[in-house]
C-alpha positions as a Markdown table, in Angstrom:
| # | Residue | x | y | z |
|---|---|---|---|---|
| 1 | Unk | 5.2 | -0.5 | -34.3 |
| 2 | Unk | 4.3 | 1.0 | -31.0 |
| 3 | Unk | 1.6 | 2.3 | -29.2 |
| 4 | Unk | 0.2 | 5.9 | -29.2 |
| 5 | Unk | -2.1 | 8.1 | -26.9 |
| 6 | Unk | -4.6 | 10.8 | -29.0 |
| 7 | Unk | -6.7 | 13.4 | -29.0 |
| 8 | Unk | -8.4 | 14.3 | -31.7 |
| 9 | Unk | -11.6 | 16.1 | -32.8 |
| 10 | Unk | -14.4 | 15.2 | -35.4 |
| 11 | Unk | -16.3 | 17.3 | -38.0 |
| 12 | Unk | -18.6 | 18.7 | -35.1 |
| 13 | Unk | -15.5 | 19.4 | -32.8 |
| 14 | Unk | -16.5 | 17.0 | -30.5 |
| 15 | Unk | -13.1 | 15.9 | -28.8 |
| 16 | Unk | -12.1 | 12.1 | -28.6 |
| 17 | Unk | -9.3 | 10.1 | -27.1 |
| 18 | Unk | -7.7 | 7.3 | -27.5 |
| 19 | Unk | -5.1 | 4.3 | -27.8 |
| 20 | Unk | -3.5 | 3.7 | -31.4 |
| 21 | Unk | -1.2 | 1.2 | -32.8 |
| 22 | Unk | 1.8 | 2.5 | -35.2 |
| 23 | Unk | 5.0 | 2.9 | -36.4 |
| 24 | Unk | 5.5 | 7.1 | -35.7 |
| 25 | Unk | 3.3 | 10.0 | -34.7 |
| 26 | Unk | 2.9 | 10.6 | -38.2 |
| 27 | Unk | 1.9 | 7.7 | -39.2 |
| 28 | Unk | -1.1 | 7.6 | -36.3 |
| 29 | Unk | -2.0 | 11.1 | -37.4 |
| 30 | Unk | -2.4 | 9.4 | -41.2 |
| 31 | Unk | -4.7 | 6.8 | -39.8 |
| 32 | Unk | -6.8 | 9.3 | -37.5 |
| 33 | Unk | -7.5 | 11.2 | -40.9 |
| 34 | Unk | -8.5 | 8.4 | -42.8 |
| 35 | Unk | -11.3 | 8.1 | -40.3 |
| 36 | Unk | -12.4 | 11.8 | -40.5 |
| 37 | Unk | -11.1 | 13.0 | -37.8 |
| 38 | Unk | -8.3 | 15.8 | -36.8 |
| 39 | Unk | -5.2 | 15.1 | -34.2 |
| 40 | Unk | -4.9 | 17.8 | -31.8 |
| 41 | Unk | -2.2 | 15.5 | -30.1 |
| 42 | Unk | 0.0 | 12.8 | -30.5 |
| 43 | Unk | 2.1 | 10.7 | -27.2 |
| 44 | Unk | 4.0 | 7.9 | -27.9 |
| 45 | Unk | 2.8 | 5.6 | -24.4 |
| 46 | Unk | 6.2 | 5.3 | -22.5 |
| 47 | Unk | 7.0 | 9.1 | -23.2 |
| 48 | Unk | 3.7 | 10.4 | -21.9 |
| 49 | Unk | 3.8 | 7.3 | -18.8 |
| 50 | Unk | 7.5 | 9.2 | -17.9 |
| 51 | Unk | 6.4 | 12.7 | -18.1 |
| 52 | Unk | 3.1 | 11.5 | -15.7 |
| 53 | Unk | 5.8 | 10.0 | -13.2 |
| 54 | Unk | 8.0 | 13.1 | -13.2 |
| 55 | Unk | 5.1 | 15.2 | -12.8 |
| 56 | Unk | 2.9 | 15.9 | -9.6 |
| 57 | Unk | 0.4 | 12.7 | -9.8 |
| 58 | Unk | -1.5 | 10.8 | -6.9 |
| 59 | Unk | -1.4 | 7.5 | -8.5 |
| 60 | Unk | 2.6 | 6.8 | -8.8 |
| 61 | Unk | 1.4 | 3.1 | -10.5 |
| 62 | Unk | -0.7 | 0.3 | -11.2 |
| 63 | Unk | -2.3 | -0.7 | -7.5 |
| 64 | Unk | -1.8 | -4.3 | -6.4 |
| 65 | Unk | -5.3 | -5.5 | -7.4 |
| 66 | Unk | -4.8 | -4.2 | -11.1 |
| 67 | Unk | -1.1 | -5.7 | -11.2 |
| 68 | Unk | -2.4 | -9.0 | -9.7 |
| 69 | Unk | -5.0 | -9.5 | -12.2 |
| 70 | Unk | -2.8 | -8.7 | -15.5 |
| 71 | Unk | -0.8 | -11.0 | -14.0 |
| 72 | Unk | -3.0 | -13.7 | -13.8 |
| 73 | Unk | -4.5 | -13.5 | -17.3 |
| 74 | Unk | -0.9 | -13.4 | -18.8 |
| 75 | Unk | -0.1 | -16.5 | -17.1 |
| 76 | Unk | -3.4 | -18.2 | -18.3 |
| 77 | Unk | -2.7 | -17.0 | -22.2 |
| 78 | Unk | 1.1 | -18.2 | -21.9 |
| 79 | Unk | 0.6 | -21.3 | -20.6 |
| 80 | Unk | -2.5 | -21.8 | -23.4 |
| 81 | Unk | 0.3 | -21.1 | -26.1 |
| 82 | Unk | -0.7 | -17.7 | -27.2 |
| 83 | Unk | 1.8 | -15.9 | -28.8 |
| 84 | Unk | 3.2 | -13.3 | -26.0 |
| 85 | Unk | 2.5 | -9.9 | -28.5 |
| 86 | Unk | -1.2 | -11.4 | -29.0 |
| 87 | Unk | -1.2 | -12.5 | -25.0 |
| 88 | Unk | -0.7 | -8.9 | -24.3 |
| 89 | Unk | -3.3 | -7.1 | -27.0 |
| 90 | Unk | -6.0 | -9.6 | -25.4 |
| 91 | Unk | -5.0 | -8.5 | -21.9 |
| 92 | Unk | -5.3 | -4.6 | -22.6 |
| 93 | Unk | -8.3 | -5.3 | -24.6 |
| 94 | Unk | -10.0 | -6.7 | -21.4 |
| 95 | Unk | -8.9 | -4.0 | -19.2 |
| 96 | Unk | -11.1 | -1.4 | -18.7 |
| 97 | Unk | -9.1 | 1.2 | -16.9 |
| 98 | Unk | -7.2 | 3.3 | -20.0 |
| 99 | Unk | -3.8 | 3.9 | -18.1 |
| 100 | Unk | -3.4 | 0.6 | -17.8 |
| 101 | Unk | -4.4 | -0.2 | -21.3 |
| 102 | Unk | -2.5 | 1.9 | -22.4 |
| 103 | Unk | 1.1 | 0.4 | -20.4 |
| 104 | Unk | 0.2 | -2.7 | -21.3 |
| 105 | Unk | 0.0 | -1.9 | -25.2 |
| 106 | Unk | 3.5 | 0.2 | -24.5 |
| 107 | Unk | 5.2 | -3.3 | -23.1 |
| 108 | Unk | 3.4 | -5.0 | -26.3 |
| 109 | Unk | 5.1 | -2.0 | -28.4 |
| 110 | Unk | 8.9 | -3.2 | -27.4 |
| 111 | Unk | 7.9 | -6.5 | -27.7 |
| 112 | Unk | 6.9 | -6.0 | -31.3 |
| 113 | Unk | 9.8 | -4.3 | -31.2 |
| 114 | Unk | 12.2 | -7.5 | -30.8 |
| 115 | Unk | 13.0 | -6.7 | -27.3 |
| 116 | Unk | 12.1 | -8.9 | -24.3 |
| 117 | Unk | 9.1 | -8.7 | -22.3 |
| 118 | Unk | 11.5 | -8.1 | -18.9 |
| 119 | Unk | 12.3 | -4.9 | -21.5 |
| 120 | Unk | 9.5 | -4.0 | -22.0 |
| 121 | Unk | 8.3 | -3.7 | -18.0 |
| 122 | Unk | 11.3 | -1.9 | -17.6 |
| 123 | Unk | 10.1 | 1.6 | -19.4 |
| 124 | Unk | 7.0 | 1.5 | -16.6 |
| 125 | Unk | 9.3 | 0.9 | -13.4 |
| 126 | Unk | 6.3 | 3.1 | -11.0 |
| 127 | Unk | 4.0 | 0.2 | -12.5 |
| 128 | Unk | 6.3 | -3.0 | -12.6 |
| 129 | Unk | 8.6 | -3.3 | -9.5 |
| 130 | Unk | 12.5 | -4.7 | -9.4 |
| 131 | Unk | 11.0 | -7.8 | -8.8 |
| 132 | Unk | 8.3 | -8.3 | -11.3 |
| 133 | Unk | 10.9 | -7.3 | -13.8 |
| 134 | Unk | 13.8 | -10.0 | -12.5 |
| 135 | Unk | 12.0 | -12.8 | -12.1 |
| 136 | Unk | 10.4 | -12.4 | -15.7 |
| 137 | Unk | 14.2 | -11.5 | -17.2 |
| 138 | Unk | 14.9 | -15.0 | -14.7 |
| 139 | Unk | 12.0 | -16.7 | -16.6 |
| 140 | Unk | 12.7 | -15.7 | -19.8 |
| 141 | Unk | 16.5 | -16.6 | -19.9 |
| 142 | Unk | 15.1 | -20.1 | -18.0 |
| 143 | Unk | 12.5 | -20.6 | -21.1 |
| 144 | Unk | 10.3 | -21.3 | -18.7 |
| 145 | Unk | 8.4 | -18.0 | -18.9 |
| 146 | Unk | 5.0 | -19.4 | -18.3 |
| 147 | Unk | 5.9 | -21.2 | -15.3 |
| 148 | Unk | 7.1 | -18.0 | -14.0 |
| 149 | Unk | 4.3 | -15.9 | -14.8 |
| 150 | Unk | 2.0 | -18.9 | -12.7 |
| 151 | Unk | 4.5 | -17.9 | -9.9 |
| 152 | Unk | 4.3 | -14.2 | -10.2 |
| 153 | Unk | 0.2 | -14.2 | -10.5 |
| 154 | Unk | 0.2 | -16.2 | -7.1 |
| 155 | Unk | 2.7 | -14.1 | -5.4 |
| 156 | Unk | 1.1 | -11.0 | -6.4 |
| 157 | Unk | -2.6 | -12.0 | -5.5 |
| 158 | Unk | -1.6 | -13.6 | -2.0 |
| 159 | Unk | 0.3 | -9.9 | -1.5 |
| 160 | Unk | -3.0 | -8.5 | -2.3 |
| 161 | Unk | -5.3 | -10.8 | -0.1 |
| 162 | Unk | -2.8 | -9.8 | 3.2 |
| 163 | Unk | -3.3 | -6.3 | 2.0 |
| 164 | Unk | -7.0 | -6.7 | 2.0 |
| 165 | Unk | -7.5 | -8.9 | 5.1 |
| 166 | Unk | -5.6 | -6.4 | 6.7 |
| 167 | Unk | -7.4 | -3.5 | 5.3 |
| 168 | Unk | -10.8 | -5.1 | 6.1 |
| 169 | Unk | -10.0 | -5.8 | 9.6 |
| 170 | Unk | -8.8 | -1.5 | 10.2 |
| 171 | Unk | -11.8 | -0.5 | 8.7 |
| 172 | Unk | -14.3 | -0.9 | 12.0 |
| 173 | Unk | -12.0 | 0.5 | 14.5 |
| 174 | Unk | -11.0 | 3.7 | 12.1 |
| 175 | Unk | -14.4 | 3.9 | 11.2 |
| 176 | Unk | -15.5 | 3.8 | 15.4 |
| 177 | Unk | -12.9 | 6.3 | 15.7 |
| 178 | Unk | -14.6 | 8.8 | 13.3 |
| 179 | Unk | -18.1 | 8.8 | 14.4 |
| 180 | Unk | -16.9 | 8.7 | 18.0 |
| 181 | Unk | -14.7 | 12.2 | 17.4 |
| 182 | Unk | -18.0 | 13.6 | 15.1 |
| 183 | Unk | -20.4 | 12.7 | 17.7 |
| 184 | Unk | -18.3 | 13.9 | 20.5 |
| 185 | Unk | -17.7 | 17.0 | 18.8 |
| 186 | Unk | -21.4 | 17.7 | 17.8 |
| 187 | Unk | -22.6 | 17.2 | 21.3 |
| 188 | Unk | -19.9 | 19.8 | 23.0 |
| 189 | Unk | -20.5 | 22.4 | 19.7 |
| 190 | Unk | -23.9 | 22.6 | 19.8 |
| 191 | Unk | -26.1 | 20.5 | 22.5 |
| 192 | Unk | -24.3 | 21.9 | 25.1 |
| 193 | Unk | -24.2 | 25.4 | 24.5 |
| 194 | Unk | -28.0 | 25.3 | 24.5 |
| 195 | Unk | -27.6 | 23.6 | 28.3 |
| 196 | Unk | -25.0 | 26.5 | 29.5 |
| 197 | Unk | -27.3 | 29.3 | 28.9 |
| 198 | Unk | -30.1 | 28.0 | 31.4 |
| 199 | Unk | -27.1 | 27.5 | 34.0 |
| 200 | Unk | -26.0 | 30.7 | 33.6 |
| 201 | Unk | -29.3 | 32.2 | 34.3 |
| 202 | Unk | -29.2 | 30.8 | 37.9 |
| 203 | Unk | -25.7 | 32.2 | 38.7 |
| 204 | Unk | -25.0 | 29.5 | 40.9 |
| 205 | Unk | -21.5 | 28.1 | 41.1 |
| 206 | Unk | -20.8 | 25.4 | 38.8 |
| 207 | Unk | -19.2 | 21.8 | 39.5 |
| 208 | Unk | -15.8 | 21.4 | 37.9 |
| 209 | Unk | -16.4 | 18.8 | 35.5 |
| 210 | Unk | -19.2 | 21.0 | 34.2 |
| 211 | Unk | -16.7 | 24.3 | 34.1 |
| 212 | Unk | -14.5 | 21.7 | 32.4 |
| 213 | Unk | -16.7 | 20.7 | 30.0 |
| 214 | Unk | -18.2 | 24.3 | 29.5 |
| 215 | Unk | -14.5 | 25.6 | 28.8 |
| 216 | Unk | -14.3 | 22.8 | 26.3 |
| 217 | Unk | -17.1 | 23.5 | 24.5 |
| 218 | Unk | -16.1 | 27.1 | 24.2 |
| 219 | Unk | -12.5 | 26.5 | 23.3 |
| 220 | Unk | -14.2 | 23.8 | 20.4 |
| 221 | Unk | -16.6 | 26.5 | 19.0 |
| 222 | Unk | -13.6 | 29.3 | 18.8 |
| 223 | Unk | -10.7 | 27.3 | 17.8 |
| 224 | Unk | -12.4 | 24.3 | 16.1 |
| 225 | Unk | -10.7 | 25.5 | 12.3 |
| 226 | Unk | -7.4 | 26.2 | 13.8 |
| 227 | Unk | -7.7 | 22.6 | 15.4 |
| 228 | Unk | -8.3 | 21.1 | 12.9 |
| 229 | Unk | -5.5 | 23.0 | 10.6 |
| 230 | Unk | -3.2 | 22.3 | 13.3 |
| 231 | Unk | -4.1 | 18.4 | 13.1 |
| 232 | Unk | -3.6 | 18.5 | 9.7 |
| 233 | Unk | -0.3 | 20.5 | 9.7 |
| 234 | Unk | 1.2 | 18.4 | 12.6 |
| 235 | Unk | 0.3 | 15.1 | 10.3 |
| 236 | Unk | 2.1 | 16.3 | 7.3 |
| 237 | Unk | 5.2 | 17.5 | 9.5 |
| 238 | Unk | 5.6 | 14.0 | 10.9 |
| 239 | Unk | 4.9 | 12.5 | 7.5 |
| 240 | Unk | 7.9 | 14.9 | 6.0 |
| 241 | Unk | 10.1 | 14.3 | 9.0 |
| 242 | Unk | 9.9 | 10.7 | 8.6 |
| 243 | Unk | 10.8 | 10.6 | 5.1 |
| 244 | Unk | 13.9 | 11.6 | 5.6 |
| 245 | Unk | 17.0 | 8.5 | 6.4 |
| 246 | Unk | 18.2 | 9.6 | 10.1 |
| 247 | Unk | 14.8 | 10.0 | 11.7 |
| 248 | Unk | 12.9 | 7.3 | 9.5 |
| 249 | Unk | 15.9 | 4.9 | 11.2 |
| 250 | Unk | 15.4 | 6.0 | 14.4 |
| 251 | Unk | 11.9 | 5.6 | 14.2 |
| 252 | Unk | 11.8 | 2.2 | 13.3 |
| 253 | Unk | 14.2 | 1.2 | 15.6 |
| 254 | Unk | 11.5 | 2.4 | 18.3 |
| 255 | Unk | 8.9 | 0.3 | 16.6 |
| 256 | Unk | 11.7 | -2.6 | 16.9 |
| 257 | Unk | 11.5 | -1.7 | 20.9 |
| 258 | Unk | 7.9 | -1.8 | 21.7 |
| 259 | Unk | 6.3 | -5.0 | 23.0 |
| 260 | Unk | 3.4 | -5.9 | 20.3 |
| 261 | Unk | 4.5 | -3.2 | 17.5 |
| 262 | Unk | 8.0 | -4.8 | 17.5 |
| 263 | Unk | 6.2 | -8.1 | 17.1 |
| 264 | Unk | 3.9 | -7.1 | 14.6 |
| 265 | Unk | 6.6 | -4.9 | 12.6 |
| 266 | Unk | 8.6 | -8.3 | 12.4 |
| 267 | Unk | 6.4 | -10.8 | 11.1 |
| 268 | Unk | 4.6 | -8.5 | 8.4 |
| 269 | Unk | 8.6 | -7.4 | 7.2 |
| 270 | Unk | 9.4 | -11.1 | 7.5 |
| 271 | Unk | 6.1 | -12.4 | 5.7 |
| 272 | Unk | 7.3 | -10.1 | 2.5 |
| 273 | Unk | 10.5 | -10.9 | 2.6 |
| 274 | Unk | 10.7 | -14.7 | 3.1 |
| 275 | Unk | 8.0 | -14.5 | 0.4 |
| 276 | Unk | 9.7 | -12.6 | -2.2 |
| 277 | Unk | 12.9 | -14.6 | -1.8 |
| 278 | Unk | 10.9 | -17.7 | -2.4 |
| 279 | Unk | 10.0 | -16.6 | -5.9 |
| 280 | Unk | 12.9 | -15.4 | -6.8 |
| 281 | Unk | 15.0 | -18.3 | -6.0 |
| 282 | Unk | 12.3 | -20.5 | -7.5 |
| 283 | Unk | 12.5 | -18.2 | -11.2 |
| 284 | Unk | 15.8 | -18.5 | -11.1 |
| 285 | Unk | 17.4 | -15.4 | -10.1 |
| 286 | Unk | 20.8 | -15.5 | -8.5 |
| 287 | Unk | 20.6 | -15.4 | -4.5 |
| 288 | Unk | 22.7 | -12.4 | -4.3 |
| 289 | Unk | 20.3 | -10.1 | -6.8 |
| 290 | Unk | 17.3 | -12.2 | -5.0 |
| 291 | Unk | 18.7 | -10.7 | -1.6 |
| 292 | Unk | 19.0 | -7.7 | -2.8 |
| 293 | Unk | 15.9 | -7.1 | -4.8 |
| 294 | Unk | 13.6 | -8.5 | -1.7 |
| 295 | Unk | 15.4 | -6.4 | 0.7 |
| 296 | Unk | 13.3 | -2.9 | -1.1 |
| 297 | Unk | 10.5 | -5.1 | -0.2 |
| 298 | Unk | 10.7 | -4.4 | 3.3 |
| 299 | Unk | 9.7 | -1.4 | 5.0 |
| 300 | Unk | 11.4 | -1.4 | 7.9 |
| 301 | Unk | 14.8 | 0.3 | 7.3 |
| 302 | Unk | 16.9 | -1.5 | 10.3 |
| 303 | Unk | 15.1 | -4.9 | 8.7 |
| 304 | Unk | 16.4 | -4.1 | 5.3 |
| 305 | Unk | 20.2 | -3.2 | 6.3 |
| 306 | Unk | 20.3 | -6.3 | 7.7 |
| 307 | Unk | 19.4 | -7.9 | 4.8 |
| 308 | Unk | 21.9 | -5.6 | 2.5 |
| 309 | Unk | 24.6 | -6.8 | 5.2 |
| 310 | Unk | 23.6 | -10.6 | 4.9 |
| 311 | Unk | 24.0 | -10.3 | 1.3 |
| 312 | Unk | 27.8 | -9.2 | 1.7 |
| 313 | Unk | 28.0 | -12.2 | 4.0 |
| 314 | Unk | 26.9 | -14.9 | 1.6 |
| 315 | Unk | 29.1 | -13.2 | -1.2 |
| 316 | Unk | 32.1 | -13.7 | 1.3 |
| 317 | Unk | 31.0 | -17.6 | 1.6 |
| 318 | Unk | 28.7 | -17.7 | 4.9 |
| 319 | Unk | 25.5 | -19.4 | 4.5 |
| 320 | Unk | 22.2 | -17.5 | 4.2 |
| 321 | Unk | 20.6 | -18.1 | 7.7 |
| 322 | Unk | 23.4 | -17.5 | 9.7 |
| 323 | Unk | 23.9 | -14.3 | 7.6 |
| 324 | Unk | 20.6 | -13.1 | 8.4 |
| 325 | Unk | 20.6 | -14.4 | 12.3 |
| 326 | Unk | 23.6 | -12.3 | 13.1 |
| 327 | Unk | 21.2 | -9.1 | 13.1 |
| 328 | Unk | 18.7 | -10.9 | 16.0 |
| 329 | Unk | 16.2 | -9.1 | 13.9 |
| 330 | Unk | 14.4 | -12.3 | 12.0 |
| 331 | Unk | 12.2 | -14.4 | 14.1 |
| 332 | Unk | 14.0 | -17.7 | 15.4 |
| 333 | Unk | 12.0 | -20.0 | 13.8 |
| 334 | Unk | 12.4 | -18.5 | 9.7 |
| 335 | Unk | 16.4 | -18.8 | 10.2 |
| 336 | Unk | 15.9 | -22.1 | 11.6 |
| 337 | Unk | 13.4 | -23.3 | 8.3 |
| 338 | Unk | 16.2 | -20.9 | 5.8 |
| 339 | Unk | 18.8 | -22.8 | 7.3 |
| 340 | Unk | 17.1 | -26.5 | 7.2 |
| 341 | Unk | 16.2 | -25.2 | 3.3 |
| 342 | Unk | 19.9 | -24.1 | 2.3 |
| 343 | Unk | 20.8 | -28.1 | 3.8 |
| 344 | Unk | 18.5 | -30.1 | 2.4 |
| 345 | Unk | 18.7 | -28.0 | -1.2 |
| 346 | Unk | 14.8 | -27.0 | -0.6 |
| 347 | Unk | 15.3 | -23.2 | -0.4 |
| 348 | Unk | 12.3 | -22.0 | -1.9 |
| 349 | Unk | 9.8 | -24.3 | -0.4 |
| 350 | Unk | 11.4 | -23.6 | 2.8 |
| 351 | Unk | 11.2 | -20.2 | 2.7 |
| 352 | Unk | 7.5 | -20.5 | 1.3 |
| 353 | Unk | 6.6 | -22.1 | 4.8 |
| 354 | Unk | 8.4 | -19.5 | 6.5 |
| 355 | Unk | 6.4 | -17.0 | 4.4 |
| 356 | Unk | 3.3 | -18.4 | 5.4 |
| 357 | Unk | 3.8 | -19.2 | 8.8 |
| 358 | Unk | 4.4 | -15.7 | 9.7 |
| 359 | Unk | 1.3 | -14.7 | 7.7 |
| 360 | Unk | -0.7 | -16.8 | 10.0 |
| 361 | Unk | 1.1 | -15.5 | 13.0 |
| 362 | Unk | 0.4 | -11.6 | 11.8 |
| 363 | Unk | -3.2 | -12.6 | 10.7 |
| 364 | Unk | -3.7 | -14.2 | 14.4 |
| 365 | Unk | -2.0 | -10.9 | 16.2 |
| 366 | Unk | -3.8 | -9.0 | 14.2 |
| 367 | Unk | -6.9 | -10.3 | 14.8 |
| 368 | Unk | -5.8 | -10.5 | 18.9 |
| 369 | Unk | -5.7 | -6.7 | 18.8 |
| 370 | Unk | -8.8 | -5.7 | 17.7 |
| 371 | Unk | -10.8 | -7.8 | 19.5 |
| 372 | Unk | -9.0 | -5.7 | 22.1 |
| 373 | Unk | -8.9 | -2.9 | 20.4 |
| 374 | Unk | -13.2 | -2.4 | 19.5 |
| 375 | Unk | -14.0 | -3.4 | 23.3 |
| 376 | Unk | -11.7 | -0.7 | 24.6 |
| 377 | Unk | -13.3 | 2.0 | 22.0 |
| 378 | Unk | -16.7 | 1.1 | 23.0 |
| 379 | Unk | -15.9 | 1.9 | 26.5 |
| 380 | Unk | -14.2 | 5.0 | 26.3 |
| 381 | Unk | -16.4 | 6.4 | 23.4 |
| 382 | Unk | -19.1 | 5.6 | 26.4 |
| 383 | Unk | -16.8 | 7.3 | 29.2 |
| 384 | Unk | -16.9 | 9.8 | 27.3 |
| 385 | Unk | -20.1 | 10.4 | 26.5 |
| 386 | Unk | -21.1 | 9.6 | 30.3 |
| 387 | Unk | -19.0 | 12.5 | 31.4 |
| 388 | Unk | -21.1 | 14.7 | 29.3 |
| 389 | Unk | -24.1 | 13.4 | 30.7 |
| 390 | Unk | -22.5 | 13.9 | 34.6 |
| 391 | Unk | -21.2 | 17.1 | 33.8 |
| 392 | Unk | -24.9 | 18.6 | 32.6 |
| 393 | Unk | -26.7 | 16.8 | 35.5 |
| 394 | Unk | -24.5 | 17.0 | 38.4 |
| 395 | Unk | -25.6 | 21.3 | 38.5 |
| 396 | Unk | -29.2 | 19.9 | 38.3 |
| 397 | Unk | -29.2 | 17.7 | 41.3 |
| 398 | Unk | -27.8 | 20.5 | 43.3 |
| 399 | Unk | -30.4 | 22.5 | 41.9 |
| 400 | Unk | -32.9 | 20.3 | 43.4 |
| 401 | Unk | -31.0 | 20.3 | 46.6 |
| 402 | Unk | -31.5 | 23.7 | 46.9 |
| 403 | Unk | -35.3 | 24.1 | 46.1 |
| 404 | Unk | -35.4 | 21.4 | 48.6 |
């Protein structure tokens, strides 16, 4: 039996859609006649999910919050003893978003099916990543499935509080940013124009800031669609540029070279990957997949070679940390905690300290920096501003010197 999307019509033609449970299209088309009404279309879910995914969409996947959730309430129902089919129906029945409702009764589909719940995640790969679907194969092949599930709904909603803390803490500078561009731009489009026509009308000769500012204003009024085209256009040229290999690489070695950034890039890359590793070796998984699999986690490409490299190392025989130190790109202290982990046969809690000691260290840099960073807005949105001001009254004084 598997899971189907609709649309149908009624007697009135108004149009419906839906999810279904059954065993073909034909046999969902039977059951949406029973109940008076007439299929217009039939999708199985993991057919229509893979055309979405090889069309043009904006959402490529579930978003952390969503994945973090389902994961939690699976964990709950398997570790109360629900079967895993009826763990899943109760899960989609809760959701209210229909994509999502609709993968999770695809998964429950393959299940019913006889095929493994690590299976079944696999024919949504934009929704469940590499290593959602290893550590639940790991789990499932362990019999400790619940267990693993607990893990994975921790993981995945400590992934999702970073993402949010981090969010959160961007969204008064951006937001500063904005209204200090809008205001800036309102004030040279339209308040000083007004001011320019009564210094004109004296035809004496103007200071430069005030030429300066007058020539902005002008250029801002003629060119201000180009400008902003031109923003746009430049952002989505560095955006395509960068997603190709040789000048992504080279741009993230840069990041690797300047003072904070390198810092910063470091301990969030570090954070993820210590993190994932932990799981993985926890569920089960073979180091060298578990290597592998947490190197996609991290962004930074020179960050992830090393990783790849450090997995050819171990499978040659050389321990983990001194695999991973010969890049000089991990922070001294998480080689030294791997290392003290792979001797004392406490890898994964070893790496969970690592993991959450560079949290704190990213959450305390991060926090450094803007209360930097808002001070040093606040004063140059009001140098700005004060130049405007100086540049309209510095012709009035000398108009007062003159009447004088």
């Amino acid at each position: 039996m598997g899971a189907f999307e609709y649309t149908a019509l009624d007697q009135s033609g108004k149009q419906s859609k839906g999810l279904l449970e059954g065993d073909t299209p034909k046999h969902v088309r039977q059951i949406l006649r029973d109940r008076n009404l007439f299929p217009v279309s039939v999708n199985e879910v993991a057919k229509q999910e893979a055309r979405r995914q090889r069309g043009f969409t904006l959402r490529r996947g579930m978003s952390p919050g969503e994945l973090a959730l389902i994961t939690r309430q699976l964990a709950s129902l398997s570790q109360s003893g629900l079967p895993l089919e009826e763990a899943l129906l109760a899960v989609a029945q809760q959701n209210d978003l229909p994509r999502t409702k609709s993968i999770l009764l695809g998964v429950r589909a393959k299940v019913m099916e006889g095929h493994s719940l690590a299976d079944g995640f696999r024919e949504f790969p934009q929704a469940f990543p590499e290593l959602y679907r290893a550590t639940v194969a790991a789990g499932e092949q362990s019999g400790h499935l619940d267990v693993v599930l607990e893990r994975l709904a921790d993981y995945t909603e400590a992934r999702q509080e970073l993402r949010q803390r981090v969010s959160g803490a961007l969204i008064y500078p951006i937001a500063l940013v904005i209204f200090s561009v809008l205001i800036v731009g309102f004030m040279l489009m339209t308040v000083v124009p007004k001011i320019v026509t009564v210094f004109e009308s004296t035809r004496a000769e103007l200071p430069g800031l005030t030429k300066l500012m007058i020539g902005t204003s002008e250029f801002l009024q003629s060119f201000w669609l180009p400008l902003i085209i031109g923003v746009f256009a430049v952002g989505w040229a560095i955006r395509w540029v960068l997603q190709r290999e040789g000048p992504r690489r080279r741009y993230h070695r840069l990041l690797l070279r300047l003072p904070i950034i390198a810092r910063l890039t470091r301990g969030v890359n570090t954070a993820r990957f210590t993190r994932t590793l932990s799981i993985l070796a926890g569920s089960g998984v073979p180091i060298l997949e578990a290597l592998k699999i947490s190197a996609e986690v991290i962004e930074n490409v020179p960050m992830r070679d090393a990783v790849l490299e450090a997995s050819l190392r171990v499978r040659e025989g050389a321990s983990i940390a001194k695999s991973l130190a010969a890049s000089k790109l991990f922070p001294p202290m998480m080689i030294h905690l791997v290392s003290s982990g792979e001797a004392g046969g406490r890898l994964e809690d070893m790496l969970a300290r690592a993991a959450a000691g560079q949290e704190r260290e990213v959450d305390g840099l991060i926090a450094a920096l803007l209360g930097i960073l808002q001070p040093l807005l606040i004063i140059l949105m009001g140098g700005i501003v004060l130049t405007i001001v100086l540049a309209i009254l510095l012709p009035i004084f000398e108009m007062n010197n003159l009447i004088q």
